[in-house]
C-alpha positions as CSV (number, residue, x, y, z in Angstrom):
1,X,0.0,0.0,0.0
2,X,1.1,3.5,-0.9
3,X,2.7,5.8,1.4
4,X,0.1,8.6,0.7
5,X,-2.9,5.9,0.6
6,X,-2.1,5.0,4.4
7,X,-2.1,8.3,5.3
8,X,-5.8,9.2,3.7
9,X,-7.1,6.4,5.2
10,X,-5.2,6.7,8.5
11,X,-5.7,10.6,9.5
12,X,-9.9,10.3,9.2
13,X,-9.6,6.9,11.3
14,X,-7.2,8.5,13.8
15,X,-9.3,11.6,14.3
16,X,-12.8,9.0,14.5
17,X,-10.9,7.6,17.3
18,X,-9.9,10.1,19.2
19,X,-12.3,13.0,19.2
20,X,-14.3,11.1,21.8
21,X,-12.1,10.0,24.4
22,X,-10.4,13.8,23.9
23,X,-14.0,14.7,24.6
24,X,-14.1,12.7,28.0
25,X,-10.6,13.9,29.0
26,X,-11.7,17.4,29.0
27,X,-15.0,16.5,30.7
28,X,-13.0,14.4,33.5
29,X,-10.9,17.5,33.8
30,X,-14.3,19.4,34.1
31,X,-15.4,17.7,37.1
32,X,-12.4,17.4,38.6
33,X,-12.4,21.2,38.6
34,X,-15.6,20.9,39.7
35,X,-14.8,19.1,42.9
36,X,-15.5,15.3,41.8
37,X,-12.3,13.3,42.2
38,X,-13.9,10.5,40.1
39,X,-12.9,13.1,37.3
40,X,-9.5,12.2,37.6
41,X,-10.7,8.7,36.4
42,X,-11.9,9.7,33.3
43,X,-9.0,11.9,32.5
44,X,-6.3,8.9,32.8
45,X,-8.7,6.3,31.0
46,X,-9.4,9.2,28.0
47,X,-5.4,9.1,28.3
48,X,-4.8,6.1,27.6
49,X,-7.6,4.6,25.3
50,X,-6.5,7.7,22.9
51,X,-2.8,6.6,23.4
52,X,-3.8,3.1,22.5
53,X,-5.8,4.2,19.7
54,X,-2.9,6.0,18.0
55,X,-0.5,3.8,18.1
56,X,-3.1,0.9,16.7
57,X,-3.7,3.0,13.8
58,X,0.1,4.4,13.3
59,X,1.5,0.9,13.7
60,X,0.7,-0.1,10.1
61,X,1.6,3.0,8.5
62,X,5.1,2.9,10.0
63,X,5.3,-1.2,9.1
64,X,4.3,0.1,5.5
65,X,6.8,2.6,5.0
66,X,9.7,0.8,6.9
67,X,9.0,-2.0,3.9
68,X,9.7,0.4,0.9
69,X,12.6,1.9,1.0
């Protein structure tokens, strides 16, 4: 597959997954704020689903392009 193919197809699925959980982070730093600790919850999970999410999606963009040189 294409460098530039991988990257159309990658940057829409990237931002479908994290939009959301960038969402919850900022509402988990809202109620935190707020004075609800659970907020703090929310945040690190948001974290780290959109941390997972990215390197899911990156992983076979960098396998493509590390196999054409």
């Amino acid at each position: 597959m294409p460098f530039g193919v991988a990257l159309r197809a990658g940057v829409p699925a990237l931002a479908v997954l994290v939009v959301p959980p960038a969402v919850a982070a900022w509402c988990g730093c809202r109620a935190e704020r707020l004075g609800d600790p659970a907020g703090r919850d929310l945040r690190v999970i948001a974290i780290v689903v959109t941390a997972v999410s990215i390197a899911l999606n990156l992983a076979p963009l960098l396998v493509v392009w590390g196999l054409h040189p």
